[in-house]
N, C-alpha and C positions, 0 to 999 in steps of 0.2 A: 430902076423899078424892082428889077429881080432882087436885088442887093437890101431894097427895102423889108422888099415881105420878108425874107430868113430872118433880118436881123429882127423884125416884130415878131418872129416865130421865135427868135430864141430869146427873146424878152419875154415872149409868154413861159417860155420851158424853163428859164431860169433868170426872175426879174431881179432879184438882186445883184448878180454876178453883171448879168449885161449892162443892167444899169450903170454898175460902177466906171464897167468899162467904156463905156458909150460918155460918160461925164470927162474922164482921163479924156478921151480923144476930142471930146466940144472942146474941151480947156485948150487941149494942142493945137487944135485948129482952126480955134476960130477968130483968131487973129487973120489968117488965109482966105476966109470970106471974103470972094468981089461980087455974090448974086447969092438974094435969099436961099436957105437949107431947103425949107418945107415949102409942100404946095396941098395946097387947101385941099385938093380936089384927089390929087392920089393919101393924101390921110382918110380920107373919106371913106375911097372904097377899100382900103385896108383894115378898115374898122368894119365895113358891111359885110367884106369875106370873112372877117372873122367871128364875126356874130352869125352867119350863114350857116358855117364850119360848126362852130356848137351849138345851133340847133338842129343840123342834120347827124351830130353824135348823139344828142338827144331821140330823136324822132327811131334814130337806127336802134338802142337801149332798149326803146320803148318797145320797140318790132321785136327786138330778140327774145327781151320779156317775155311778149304777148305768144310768140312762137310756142318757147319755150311751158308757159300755162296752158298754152291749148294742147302741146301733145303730152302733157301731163292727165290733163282732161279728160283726152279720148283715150292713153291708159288706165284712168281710172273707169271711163266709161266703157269699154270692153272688158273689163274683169267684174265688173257689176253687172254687165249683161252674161257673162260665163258662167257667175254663180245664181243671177236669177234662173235664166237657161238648165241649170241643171239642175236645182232646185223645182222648175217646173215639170223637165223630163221624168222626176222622181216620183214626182206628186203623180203624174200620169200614170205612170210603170206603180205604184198603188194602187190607182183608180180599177187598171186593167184588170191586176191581179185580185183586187175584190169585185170585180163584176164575175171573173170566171167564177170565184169561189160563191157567187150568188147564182152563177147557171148551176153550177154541180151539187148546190144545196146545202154550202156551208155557210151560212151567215154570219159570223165571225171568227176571231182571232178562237175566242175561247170556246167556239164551238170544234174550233180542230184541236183544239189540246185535249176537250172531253172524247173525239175519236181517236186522237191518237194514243191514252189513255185506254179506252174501251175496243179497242186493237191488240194493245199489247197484254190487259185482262186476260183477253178473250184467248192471246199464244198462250200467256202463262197457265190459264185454266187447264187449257187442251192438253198442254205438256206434263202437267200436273196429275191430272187424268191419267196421262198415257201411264207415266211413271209410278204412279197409283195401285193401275190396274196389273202393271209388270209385278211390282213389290207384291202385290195379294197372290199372284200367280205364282210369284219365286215362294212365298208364306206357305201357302199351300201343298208347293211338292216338298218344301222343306219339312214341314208336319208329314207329310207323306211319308217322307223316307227318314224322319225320327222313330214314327210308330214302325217302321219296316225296321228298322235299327231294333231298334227294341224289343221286338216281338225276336228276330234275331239272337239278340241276346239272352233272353228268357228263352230259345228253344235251345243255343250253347250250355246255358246254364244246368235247364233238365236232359239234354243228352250226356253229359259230364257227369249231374247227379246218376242217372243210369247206368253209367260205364262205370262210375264208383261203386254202384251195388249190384252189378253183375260180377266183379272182381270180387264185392266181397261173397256172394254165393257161391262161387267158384273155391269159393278157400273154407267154405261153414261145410262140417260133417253131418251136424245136426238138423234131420227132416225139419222139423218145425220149425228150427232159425232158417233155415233155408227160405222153405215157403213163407215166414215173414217180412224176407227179403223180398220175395217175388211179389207179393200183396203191397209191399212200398213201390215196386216197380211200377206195377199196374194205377196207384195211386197220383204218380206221376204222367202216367201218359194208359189210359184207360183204353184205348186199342192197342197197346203193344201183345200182338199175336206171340210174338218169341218168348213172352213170359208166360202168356195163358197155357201155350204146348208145353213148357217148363216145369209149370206149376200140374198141369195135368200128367206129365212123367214121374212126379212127387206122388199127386193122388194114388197112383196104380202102385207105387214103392209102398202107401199105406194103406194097398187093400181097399181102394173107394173107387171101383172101377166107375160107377155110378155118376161121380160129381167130376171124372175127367172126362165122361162122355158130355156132359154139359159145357164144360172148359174147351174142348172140342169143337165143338157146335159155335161156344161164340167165335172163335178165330177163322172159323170159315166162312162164318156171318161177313168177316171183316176183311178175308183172304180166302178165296173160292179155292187157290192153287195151293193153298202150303203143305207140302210134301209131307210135315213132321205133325199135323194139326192130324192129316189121316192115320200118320203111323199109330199116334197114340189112339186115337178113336178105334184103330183094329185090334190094339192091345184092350181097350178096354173091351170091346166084344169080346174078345176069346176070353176075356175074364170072366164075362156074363154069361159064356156057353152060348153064344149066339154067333158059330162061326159061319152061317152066310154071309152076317155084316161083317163079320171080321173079314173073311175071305175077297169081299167087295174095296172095303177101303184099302187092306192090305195089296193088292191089283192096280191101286192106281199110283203106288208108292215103287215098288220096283219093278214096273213094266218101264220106268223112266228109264235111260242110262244113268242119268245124274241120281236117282231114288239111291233108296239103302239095298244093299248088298244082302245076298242069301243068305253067307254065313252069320252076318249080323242078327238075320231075323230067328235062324235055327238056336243062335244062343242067345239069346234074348226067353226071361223066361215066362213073360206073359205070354207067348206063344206054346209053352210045354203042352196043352190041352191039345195044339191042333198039330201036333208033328204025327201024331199016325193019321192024319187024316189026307184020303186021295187026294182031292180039289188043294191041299197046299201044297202037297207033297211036288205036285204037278204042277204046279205056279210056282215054286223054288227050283226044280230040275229046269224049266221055262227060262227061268231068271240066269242060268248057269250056262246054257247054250247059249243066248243071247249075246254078241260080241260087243264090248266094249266099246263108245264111240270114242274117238282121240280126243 
């Protein structure tokens, strides 16, 4: 029985080859025959296990198949639910984010690019401003300290021109060039006191005691203290014969230590009128006891 099914087994796995072989050995042997080969009854069920046998390889193809399609299935059916899935997470996480922007009052997309816009207007403005208002501020001291500059320089310019024409009167012999010097001096700076007693020591050189006592007056107007504005103002008294005034302003000239000196005033000759007189005579002797401060 055993002996059967292999050998139908290896009929089925290789019919040609067994076949041949199986016909060789009927031919050898069947002269040996004393009891029929076959039996009706086991060919039978040789043929039902084999028909059995390939429809349960069938049936099993069919399983593995089906196996096989269905966990293809359910991979494809959980990757379609992963990308639904997150696709509706998405949709949600939108939703939320425009309900906030509807509690906080922004109504859409383009309504936060016109604040985010009118935000940074509103830095750029400020800073604008700020920067604005610095620049006008630097503008302003810079004009400041142009016209300070300047002014500067125009008062460099007329102390130079003055020290030009105080050298050159220093060097002129000639009263009247002198004193036209002195007149451009004053032209240049109309309070310089040092020119008006300059130009009043000129007057009294030309006999105009008169118009240095005016010269006088204005430098005092301008310098209450200038020691040289008196001197000349006493010289012009004692020119006028008016040696009270003279006597007066002359008093407030060398009672100073820093004033002019007695021998200066005794040779000095707008003073010739009042050297015999007491009250100088006695304010020079005054001036001579008087010690010198260091």
């Amino acid at each position: 029985m055993r002996t059967l099914i292999f050998l139908t087994i290896l009929c089925l796995i290789s019919p040609m080859s067994y076949a041949a072989q199986v016909h060789d050995k009927e031919t050898q042997d069947v002269e040996k025959l004393t009891e029929p080969m076959y039996n009706p009854f086991v060919e039978r069920y040789v043929m039902d296990e084999l028909r059995q046998l390939r429809v349960d390889m069938n049936t099993m193809h069919v399983d593995m198949t089906k196996e096989v399609v269905n966990r293809e299935l359910t991979a494809t059916t959980r990757a379609v639910g992963y990308a639904t899935d997150t696709v509706t997470y998405f949709f949600y996480l939108i939703a939320g984010i425009s309900s906030v922007l509807l509690l906080v009052g922004w109504n859409s997309i383009r309504e936060i690019r016109d604040k985010v816009l009118n935000l940074a207007d509103n830095k750029v403005n400020k800073v604008i401003s700020e920067y604005e208002a610095r620049l006008e501020k630097f503008e302003q001291e810079l004009h400041s300290k142009s016209i300070g500059i300047n002014r500067a320089q125009k008062l460099l310019s007329r102390h130079q021109d003055i020290h030009s024409l105080w050298l050159k009167a220093g060097q002129e012999q000639i009263l009247s060039n002198r004193l036209n010097i002195y007149d451009q001096i004053l032209e240049i700076d109309s309070e310089n006191t040092e020119a008006m007693t300059y130009k009043a020591d000129l007057a009294l050189e030309m006999n105009e005691p008169q118009w240095a006592v005016n010269l006088c007056n204005q430098a005092l107007a301008i310098d209450p203290e200038n020691k040289h504005a008196f001197y000349q103002l006493a010289g012009a008294y004692a020119l006028l014969n008016q040696p009270n005034e003279a006597l007066f302003n002359l008093e407030k000239v060398i009672s100073d230590a820093e004033g002019i000196a007695a021998e200066e005033v005794i040779n000095d000759p707008v003073f010739k009128s009042l050297l015999d007189n007491p009250q100088f005579q006695q304010l020079l002797q005054t001036d001579k006891d008087t010690p010198s401060k260091s």
